[in-house]
C-alpha positions as CSV (number, residue, x, y, z in Angstrom):
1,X,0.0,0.0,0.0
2,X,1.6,3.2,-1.4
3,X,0.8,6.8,0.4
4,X,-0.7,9.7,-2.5
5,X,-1.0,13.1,-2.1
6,X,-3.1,15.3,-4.5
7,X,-2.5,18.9,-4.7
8,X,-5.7,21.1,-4.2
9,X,-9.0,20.2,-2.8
10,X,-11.1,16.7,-3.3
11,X,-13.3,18.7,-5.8
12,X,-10.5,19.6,-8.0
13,X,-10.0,15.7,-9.1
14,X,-12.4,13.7,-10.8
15,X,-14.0,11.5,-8.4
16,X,-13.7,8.1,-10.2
17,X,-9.5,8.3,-10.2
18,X,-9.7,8.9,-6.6
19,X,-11.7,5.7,-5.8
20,X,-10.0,3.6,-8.9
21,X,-6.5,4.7,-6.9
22,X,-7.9,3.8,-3.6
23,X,-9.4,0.0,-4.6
24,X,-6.2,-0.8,-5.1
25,X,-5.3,-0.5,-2.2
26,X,-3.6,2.8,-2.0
27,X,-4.3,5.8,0.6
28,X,-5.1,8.8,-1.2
29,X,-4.6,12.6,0.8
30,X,-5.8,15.9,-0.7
31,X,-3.1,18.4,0.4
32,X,-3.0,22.2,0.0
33,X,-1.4,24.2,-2.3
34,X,2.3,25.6,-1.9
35,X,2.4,29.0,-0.7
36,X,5.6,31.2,-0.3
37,X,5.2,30.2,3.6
38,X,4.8,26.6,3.1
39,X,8.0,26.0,4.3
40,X,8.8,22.4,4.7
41,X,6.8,19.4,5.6
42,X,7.9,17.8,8.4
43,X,6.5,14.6,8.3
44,X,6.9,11.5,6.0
45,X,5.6,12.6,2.6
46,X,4.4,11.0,-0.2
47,X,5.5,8.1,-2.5
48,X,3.6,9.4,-5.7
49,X,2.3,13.4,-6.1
50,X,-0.3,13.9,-8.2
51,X,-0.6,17.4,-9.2
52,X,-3.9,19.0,-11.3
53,X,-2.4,20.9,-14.5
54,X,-4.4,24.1,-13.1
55,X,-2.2,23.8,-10.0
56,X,1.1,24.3,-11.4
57,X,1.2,27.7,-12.8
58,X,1.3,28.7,-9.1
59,X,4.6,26.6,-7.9
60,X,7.7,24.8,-9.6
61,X,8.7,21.3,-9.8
62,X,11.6,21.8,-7.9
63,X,9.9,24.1,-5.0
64,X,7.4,20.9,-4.8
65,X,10.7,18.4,-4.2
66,X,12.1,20.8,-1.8
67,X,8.9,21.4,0.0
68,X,8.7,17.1,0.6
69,X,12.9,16.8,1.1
70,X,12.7,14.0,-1.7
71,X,14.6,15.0,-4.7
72,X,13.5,12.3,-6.9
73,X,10.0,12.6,-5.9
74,X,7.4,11.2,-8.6
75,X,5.3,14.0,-9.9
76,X,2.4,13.3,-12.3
77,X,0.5,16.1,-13.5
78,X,-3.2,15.5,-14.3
79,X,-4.4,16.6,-17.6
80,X,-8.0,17.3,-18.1
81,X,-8.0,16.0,-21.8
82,X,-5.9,13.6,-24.2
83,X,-5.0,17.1,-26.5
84,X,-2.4,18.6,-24.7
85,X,1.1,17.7,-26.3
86,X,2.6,21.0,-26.5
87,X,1.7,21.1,-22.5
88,X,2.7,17.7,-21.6
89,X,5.8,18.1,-23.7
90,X,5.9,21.8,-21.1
91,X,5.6,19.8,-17.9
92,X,8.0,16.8,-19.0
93,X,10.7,19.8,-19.8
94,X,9.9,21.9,-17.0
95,X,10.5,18.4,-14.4
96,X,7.3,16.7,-14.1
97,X,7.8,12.8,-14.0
98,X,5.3,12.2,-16.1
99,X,1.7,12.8,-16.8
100,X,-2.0,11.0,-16.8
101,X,-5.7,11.9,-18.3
102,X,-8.1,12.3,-15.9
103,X,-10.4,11.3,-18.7
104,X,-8.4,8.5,-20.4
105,X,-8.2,4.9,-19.7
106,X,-8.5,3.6,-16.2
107,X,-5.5,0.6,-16.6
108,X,-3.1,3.0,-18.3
109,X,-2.7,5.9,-15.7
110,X,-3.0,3.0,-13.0
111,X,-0.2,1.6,-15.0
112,X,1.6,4.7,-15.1
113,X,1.1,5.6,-11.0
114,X,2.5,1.6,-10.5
115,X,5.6,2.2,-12.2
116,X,6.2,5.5,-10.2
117,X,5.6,3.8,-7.6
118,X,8.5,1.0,-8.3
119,X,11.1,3.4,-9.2
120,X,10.2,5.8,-6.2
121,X,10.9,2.7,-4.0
122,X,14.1,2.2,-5.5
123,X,15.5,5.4,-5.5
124,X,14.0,5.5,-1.9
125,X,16.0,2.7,-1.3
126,X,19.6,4.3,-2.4
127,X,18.8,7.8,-0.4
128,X,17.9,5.9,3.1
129,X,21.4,3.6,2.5
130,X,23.5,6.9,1.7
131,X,21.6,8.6,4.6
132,X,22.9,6.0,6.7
133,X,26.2,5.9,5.7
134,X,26.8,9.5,6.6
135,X,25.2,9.0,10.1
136,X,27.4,6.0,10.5
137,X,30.3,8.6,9.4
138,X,29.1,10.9,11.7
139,X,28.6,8.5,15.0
140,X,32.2,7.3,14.4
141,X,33.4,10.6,14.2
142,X,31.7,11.6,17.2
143,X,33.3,8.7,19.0
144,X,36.4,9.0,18.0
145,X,39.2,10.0,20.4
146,X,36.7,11.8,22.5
147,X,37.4,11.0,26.3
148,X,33.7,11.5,27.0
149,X,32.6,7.8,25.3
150,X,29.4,7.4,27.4
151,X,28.7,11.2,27.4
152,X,28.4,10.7,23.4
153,X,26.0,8.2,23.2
154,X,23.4,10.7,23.4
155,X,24.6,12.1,20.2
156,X,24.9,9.2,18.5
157,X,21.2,7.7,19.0
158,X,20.2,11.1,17.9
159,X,22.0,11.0,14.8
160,X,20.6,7.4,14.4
161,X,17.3,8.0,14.8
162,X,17.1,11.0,12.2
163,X,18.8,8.5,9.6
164,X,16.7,6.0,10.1
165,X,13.3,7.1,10.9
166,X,12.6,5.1,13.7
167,X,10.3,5.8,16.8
168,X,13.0,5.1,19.0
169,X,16.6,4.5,19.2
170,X,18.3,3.6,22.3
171,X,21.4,1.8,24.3
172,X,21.0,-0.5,27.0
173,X,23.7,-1.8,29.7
174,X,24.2,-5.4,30.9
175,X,25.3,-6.5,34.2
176,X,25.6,-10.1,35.6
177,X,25.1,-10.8,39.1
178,X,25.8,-14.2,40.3
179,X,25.1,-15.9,36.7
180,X,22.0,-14.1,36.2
181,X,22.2,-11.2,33.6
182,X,20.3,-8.0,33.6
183,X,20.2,-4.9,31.6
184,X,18.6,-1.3,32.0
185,X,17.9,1.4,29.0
186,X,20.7,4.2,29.9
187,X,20.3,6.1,26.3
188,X,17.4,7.0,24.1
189,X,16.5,9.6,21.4
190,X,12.4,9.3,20.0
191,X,10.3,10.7,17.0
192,X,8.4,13.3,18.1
193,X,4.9,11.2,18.2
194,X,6.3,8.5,20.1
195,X,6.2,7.2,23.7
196,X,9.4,7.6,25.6
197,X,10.0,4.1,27.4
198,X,13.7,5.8,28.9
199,X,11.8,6.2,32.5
200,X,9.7,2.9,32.1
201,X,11.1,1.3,35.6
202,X,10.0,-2.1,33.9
203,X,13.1,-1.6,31.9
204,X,15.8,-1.0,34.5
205,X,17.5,-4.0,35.9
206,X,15.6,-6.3,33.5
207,X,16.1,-10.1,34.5
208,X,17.3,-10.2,30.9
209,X,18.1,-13.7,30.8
210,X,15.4,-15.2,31.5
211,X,12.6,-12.2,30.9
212,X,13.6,-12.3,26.8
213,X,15.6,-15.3,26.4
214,X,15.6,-15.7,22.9
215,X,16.8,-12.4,22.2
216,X,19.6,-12.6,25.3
217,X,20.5,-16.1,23.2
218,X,20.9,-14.4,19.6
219,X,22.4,-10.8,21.2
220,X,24.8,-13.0,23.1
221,X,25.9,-14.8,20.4
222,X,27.4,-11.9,18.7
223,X,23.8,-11.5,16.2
224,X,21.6,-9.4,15.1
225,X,17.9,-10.1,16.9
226,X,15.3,-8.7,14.2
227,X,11.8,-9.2,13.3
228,X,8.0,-8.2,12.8
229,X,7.0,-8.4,16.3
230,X,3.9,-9.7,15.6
231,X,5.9,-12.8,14.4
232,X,8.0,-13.0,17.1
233,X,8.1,-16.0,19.9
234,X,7.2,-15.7,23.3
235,X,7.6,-13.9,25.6
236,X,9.7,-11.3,23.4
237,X,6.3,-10.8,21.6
238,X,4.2,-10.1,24.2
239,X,6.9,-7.9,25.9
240,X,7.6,-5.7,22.7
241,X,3.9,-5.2,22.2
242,X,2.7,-3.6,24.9
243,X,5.7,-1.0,23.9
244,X,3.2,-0.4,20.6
245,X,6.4,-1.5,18.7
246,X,5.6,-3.0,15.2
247,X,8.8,-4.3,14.2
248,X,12.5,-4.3,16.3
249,X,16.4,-4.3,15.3
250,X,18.5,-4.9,18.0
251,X,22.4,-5.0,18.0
252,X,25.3,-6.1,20.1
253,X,27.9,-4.7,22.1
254,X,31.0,-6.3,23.7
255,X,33.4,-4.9,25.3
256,X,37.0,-7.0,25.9
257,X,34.5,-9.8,25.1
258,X,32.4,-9.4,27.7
259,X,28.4,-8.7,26.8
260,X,28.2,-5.3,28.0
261,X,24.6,-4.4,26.1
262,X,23.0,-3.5,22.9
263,X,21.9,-0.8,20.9
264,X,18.1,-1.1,19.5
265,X,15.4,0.6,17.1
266,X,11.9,0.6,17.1
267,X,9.5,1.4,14.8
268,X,5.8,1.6,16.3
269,X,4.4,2.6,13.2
270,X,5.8,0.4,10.1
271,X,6.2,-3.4,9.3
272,X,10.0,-2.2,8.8
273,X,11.9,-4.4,7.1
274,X,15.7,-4.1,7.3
275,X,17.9,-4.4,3.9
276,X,21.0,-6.3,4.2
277,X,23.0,-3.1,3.4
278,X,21.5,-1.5,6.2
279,X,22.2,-4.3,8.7
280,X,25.7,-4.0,7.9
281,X,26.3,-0.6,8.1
282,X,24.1,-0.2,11.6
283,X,26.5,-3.5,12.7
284,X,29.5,-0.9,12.0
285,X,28.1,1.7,14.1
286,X,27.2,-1.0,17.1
287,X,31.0,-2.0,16.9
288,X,32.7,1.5,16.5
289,X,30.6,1.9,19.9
290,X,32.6,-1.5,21.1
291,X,35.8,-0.2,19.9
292,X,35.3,3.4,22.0
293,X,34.3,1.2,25.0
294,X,37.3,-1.0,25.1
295,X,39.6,2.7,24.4
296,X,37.6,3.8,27.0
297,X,39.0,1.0,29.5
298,X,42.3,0.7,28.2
299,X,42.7,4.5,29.0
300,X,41.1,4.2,32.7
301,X,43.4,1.1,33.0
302,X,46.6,2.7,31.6
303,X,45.8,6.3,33.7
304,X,45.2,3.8,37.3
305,X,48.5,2.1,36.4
306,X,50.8,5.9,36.4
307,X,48.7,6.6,39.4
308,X,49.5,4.0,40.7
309,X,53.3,4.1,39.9
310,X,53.6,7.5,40.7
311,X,52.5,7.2,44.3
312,X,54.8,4.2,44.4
313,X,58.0,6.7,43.8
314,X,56.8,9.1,46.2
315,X,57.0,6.7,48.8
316,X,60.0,5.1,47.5
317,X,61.9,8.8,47.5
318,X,60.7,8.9,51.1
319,X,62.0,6.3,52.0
320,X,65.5,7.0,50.6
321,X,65.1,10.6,52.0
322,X,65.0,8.9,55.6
């Protein structure tokens, strides 16, 4: 199912394309017109625009693309009859995607809206994958040789969640106590329409083990733990749902080998499906947070030992002094 916007108001566009778009399954949304104070819309836009020829006198192709953030955004103008070459040749020119008859044959402008539709998803594809290789650029940079590790990872989910476009993104820390593991949310960074779980007191000192054991099993392993939630096992699925979440990525961290937690993602609004090029380049960003970690330690560890040392030749001198 495929999200359309029409410029203009319902009245504007015959009735029988609207319905013929929607019984296929699609969700159709009249939006207003651009104005010089339109500004930029903030939330997910549109996978197809269809724009009435009478609108576009009054904006630009390009204002429309910059007005959504989406570059390659399909843009069909709708002609009112089949006798408009020299315009249609116009709109082609002047950056529409391509065009359809409000008046002409039901199959072909479904046709045409379908193949939009592929190609949008496509190039949708390449600009979320190069989105998140600059924010995996930009977490490792933000990581790197900075002596505040932990006071980063604020930063980092930030940058994560904007790339991604998640609900939430978050870090959690592992302890183990006497063989039993546990592990409390210490990071997150949320959508603006979502429910922040960070205070949640069900999620701090989690008997992680044994309270989501199949996902302790994969995360411990050194995997991914990803899925539809809804076609999860038990009890993950039950425990994930009444977070609203939809779908869930979670990722490892070690540190020295030890389990020390995971970062996740949650989407409470979309079936989200993870490419494989995405899982690899989010697995980079869970290990460049592994790599700071164990810097981290080494760098406590080296700066105990010349404390250590240091106090050791004071006394020593002392000694001799005496």
């Amino acid at each position: 199912m495929a999200k359309i916007f029409i410029t203009g108001e319902e009245k504007t566009v015959p009735d029988h394309l609207v319905q013929e778009i929607r019984s296929h399954g699609h969700t159709v949304f009249f939006h207003p017109l651009l104005t010089e104070e339109s500004g930029t819309y903030e939330e997910p836009g549109p996978e197809v625009l269809l724009v009435p020829a009478d609108n576009i006198c009054r904006t630009t192709f390009r204002d429309i693309r910059n007005y959504y953030n989406d570059p390659v955004l399909p843009v069909l103008v709708i002609l009112p009859a089949n006798n408009c070459a020299e315009k249609t040749a116009q709109y082609l020119y002047d950056g529409a995607s391509d065009f359809i008859y409000a008046q002409g044959d039901k199959n072909e402008w479904l046709a045409r809206i379908e193949t939009h539709l592929a190609y949008g998803e496509k190039k949708h594809m390449q600009r979320m994958e190069q989105r998140f290789e600059y924010a995996v650029a930009e977490c490792a940079s933000l990581l790197a040789d900075n002596e505040d590790t932990v006071g980063q990872f604020s930063s980092v989910i930030s940058v994560l969640q904007k790339a991604a476009g998640v609900s939430r993104v978050y870090i959690f820390m592992n302890t183990l106590q006497n063989d039993v593991w546990y592990t409390s949310q210490t990071h997150e960074s949320c959508a603006p329409d979502a429910a922040p779980q960070i205070n949640n007191p069900d999620l701090q000192n989690f008997l992680f083990s044994e309270g989501a054991p199949n996902m302790f099993a994969v995360l411990k392993a050194n995997r991914p733990y990803v899925g539809l939630v809804d076609e999860l096992n038990e009890p993950e699925r039950s425990l994930l749902g009444a977070q609203q979440i939809k779908s869930i990525l979670t990722l490892p961290v070690f540190c020295g080998g030890f389990f020390w937690g995971f970062l996740g993602f949650d989407d409470c609004e979309n079936l989200r499906e993870w490419t494989e090029k995405e899982l690899q380049l989010l697995r980079i960003t869970a290990e460049t947070i592994s790599l700071a970690l164990e810097r981290k330690n080494v760098d406590e560890r080296l700066s105990d030992a010349i404390k250590k040392n240091s106090h050791t030749f004071k006394v020593g001198n002392t000694e001799i002094k005496k």
